[in-house]
Every structure is written in C-alpha cells, then in structure tokens.
C-alpha positions in Angstrom: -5.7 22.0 -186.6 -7.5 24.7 -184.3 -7.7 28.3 -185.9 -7.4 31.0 -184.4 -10.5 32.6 -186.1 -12.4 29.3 -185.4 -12.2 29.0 -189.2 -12.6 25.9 -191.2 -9.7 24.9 -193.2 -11.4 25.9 -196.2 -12.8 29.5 -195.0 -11.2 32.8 -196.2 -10.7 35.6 -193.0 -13.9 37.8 -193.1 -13.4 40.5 -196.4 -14.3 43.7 -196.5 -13.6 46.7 -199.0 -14.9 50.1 -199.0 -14.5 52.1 -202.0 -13.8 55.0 -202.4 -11.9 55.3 -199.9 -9.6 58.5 -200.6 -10.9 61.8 -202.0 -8.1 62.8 -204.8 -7.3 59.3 -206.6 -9.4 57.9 -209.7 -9.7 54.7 -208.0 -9.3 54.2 -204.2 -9.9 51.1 -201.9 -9.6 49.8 -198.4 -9.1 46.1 -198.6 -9.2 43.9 -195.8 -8.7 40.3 -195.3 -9.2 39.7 -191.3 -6.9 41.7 -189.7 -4.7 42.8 -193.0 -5.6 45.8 -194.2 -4.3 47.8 -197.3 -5.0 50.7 -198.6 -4.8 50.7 -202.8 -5.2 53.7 -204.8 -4.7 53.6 -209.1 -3.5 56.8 -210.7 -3.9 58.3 -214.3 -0.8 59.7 -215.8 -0.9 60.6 -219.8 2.7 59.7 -220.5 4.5 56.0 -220.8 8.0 54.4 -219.8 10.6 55.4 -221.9 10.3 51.9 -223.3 6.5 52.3 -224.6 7.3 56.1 -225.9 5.8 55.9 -229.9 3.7 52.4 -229.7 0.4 54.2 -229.1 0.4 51.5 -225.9 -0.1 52.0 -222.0 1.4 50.9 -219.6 0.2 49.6 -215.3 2.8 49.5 -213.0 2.4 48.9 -208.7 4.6 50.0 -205.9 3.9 48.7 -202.3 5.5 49.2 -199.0 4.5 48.9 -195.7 3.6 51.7 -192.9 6.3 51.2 -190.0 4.4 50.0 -187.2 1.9 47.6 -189.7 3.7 44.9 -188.2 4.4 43.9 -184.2 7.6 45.6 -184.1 8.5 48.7 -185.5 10.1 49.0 -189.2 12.3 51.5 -190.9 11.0 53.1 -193.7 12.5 52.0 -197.2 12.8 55.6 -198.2 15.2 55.9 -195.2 17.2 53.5 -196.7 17.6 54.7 -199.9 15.6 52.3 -201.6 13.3 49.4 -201.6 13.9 46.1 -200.4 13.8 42.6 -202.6 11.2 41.4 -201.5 9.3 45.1 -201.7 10.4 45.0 -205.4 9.1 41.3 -205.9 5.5 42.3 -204.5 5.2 45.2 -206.7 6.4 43.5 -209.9 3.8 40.6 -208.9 0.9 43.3 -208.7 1.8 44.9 -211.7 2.2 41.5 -213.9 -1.7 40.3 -212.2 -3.1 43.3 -213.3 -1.7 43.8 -216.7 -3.0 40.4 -217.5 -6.2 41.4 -217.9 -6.3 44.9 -219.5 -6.1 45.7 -222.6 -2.9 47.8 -222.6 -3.7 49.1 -226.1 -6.6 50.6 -225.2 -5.2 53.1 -222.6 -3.1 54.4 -225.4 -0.4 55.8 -223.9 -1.1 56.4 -220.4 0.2 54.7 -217.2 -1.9 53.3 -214.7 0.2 53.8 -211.1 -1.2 51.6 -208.7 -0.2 52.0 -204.9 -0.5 49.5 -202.0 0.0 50.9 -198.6 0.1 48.1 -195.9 -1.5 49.8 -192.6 -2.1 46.9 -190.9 -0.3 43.4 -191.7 -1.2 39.9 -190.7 -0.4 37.4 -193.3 -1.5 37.5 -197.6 -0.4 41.5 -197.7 1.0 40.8 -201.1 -2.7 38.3 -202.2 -4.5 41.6 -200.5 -2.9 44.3 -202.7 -3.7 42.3 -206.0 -7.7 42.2 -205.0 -7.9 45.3 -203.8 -6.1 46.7 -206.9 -8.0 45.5 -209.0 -11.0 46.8 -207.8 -9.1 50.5 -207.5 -7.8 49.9 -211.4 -11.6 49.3 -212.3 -13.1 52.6 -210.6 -10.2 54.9 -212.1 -11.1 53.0 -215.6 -14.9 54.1 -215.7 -14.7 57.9 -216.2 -11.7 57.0 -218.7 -14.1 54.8 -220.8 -16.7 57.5 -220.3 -14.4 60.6 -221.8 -13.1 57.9 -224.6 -17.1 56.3 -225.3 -16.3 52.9 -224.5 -19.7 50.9 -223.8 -17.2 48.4 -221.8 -13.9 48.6 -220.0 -11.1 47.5 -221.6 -10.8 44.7 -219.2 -11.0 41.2 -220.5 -11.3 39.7 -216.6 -11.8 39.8 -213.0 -8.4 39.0 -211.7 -8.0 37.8 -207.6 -5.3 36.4 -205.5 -5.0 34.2 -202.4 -2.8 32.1 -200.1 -2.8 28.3 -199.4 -0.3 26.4 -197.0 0.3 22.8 -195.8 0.5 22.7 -191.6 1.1 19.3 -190.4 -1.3 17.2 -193.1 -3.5 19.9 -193.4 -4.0 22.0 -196.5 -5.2 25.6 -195.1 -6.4 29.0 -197.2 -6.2 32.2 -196.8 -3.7 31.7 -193.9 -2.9 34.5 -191.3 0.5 35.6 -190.1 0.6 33.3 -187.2 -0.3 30.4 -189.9 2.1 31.4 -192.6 5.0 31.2 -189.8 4.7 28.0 -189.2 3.5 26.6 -192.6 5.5 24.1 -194.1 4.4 25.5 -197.7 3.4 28.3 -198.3 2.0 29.4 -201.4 0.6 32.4 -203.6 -2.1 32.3 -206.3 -3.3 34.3 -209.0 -6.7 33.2 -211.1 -8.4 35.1 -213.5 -12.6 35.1 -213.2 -12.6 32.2 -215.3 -10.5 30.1 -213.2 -6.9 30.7 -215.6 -3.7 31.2 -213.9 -2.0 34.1 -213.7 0.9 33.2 -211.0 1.9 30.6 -208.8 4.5 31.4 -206.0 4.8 28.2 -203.9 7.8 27.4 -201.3 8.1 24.8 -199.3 9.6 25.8 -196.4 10.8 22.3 -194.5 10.5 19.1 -196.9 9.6 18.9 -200.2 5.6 18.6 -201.3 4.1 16.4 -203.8 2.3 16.8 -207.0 -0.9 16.2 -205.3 -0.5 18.0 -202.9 0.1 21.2 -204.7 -2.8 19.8 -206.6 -5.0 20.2 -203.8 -4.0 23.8 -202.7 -4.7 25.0 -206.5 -7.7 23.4 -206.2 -8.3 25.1 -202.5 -7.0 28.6 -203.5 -9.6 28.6 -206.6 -12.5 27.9 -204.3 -11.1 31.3 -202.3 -10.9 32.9 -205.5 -14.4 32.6 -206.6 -15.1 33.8 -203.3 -12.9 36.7 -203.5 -14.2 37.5 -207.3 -18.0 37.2 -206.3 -17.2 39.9 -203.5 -15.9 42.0 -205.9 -18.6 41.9 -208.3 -20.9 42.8 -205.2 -19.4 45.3 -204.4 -19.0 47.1 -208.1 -22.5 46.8 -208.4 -23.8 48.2 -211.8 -19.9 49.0 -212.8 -19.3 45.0 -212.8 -21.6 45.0 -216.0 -18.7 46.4 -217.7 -16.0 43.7 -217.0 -15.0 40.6 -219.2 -17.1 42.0 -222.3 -13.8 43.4 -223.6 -12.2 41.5 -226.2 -8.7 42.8 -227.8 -8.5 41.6 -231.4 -5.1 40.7 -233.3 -4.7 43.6 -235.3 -5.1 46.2 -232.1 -8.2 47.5 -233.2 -10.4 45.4 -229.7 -14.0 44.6 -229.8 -16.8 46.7 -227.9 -19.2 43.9 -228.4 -21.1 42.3 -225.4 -19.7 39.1 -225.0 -21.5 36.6 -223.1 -18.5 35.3 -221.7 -18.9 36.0 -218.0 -16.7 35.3 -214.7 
C-alpha cells in the first residue's frame, strides 16, 4: 500500500528527541515519532511504595495522559473525571514494567523514579513513544545520582525501546501512524531490550485471526525498528551511552561495577 509519508513498509516516521527539554526535572525529553509528540520527564523522590518500605529497594513507576486537544477532536481531561481511564492505566503500567526491566532496582535503594508522559500531539504509537523517550529521561536523571553515589556505570543493565507493527491488507507495516493503526487488521506493540530480548508483546487482531508466521514476521519487523530506535538513542546520549549495559546485578544484591563488554 501507498503511505502517507511516502514511507517504505519497513521505514520508522522521521525521530527526533531533544533533551533536556524542561528546566526543573532530572531527566527531561521531547520525543517525537512523525507527527507524535510526547513530552517525558523522570523524577527523584527518596521515599518508596508502602509495599517496598524496609527492603533497602527502589522503586519506577509512569503515569501518562494526554493534553485535550492532542487529538482531532477535543478530549476531557481525566482529572475532570475523577480518575484515569483503562486504557490510561494500561499505558502507564506498560511504561513502568519496560523500564523496570532493565534497572537495577536495588541499586536506587529506596527511592522512586516518577516517570511522566504528556501526549501534546498524537498520531498513532503514543504509548511505543513514551517508552523511548522514557528511557532516555530515566538515563539523564540517573547520571548525577551515580555521580553523588560514585558509580563508574549506571545501574542499567540495557537499552530498552518500543515500536508498533500492523498487518493492512497482506502487508506487514512498522511504526504505523494514526490513520494506519485505524484500519489495521492487527495491530501490535513491542518491547526489545538492546540486545534484541523481549520485554512485551501487545498484539490484537482486530478483524480475523493471524498466523504464527505472520506474527513471526512483525517481531522480526518491529526488531529492525528497534535497533533503529536504540542506535538513535545512543547518538543522542553521546558520551553518557558509555555508561549503559556495563551494569551487572549479582545474586546476592551486592551488583557489579565492572566494565562489561557486553554491549547493545
């Protein structure tokens, strides 16, 4: 099929981030994915969950939501609702769960990491968006706490990325836009780690059933995005992406500091 872009099948929407992108949090980012834009922030707090209170443990945690007029028609805020929405809780749990899977949560001792994903301007992947472009706000609000605790690296054991697929007609498509995703007849999340492990896999199919190859070939698709997506992300840390994936969190709780030649 003919897209809109004038993309290949295979071709992520142009990427951008700029970071930093706010003046008060540790880590800020605008991310961008074509027309999608979010803004992501991570925040230091020195207390845990209720939960986590005495383990000596950390904690990350996301909320999301999207500006009212992100969208082509107007929305009402959540918070004049009373409270969030499902599908507002399922994206935040999502970017809380892809993060978490590669930090060290020991390490922070026990701190939270608040991550916050403002949707400013949606068109398709808002969800894939906020997981890149947390990641790369959770990294910046990391460095001065390694500096003030002396840690040569980050206690992050990976890179950690997320795009869409979808099937339209026979095609297999990534990275698809809002106008794409509407008429998908699957449409599917992923979540890879640098080294190409799986972190989630949210996959629907909208009309008729899909095959085992077929999903197959989408995981196969949405990796090739990924590595994209992770390579940008490296570029864009610079000298700070030097202190990624060296991290390596032993049994006991006690983590390594070596450098690990294990890279992304």
């Amino acid at each position: 099929m003919q897209r809109l872009e004038g993309r290949k099948a295979n071709e992520l929407r142009q990427v951008r981030i700029i970071r930093p992108y706010l003046k008060y949090p540790e880590g800020s980012v605008l991310m961008e994915m074509g027309d999608t834009r979010v803004i992501c922030t991570a925040s230091i707090e020195d207390k845990v969950p209720t939960f986590l209170k005495g383990q000596n443990k950390g904690w990350i945690t996301a909320e999301y939501g999207l500006l009212p007029r992100s969208t082509q028609v107007r929305s009402v805020r959540e918070a004049a609702k009373g409270h969030p929405g499902g599908r507002t809780y399922e994206i935040q749990r999502l970017i809380g769960r892809s993060l978490r899977s590669v930090v060290d949560l020991s390490a922070l001792k026990e701190r939270t990491i608040w991550i916050d994903c403002d949707v400013i301007q949606a068109d398709g992947g808002t969800r894939t968006a906020a997981i890149t472009g947390s990641f790369m706000a959770l990294v910046d609000a990391l460095k001065p706490l390694a500096d003030q605790e002396g840690w040569p690296n980050l206690p992050v054991t990976d890179y950690v990325a997320a795009v869409s697929v979808g099937k339209i007609g026979d095609e297999i498509l990534l990275d698809l836009n809002y106008h794409e995703d509407s008429q998908a007849q699957v449409d599917m999340n992923v979540v890879m780690t640098g080294r190409g492990q799986l972190v989630e896999i949210q996959g629907t199919a909208e009309g008729s059933p899909f095959s085992k190859e077929e999903m197959d070939a989408m995981l196969a698709l949405a990796w090739q995005g990924i590595e994209q997506l992770i390579a940008y992300q490296r570029q864009c840390l610079g000298e700070v992406a030097e202190l990624v994936g060296k991290w390596i969190p032993q049994a006991d709780g006690e983590p390594s500091h070596g450098d690990s030649d294990s890279q992304p």
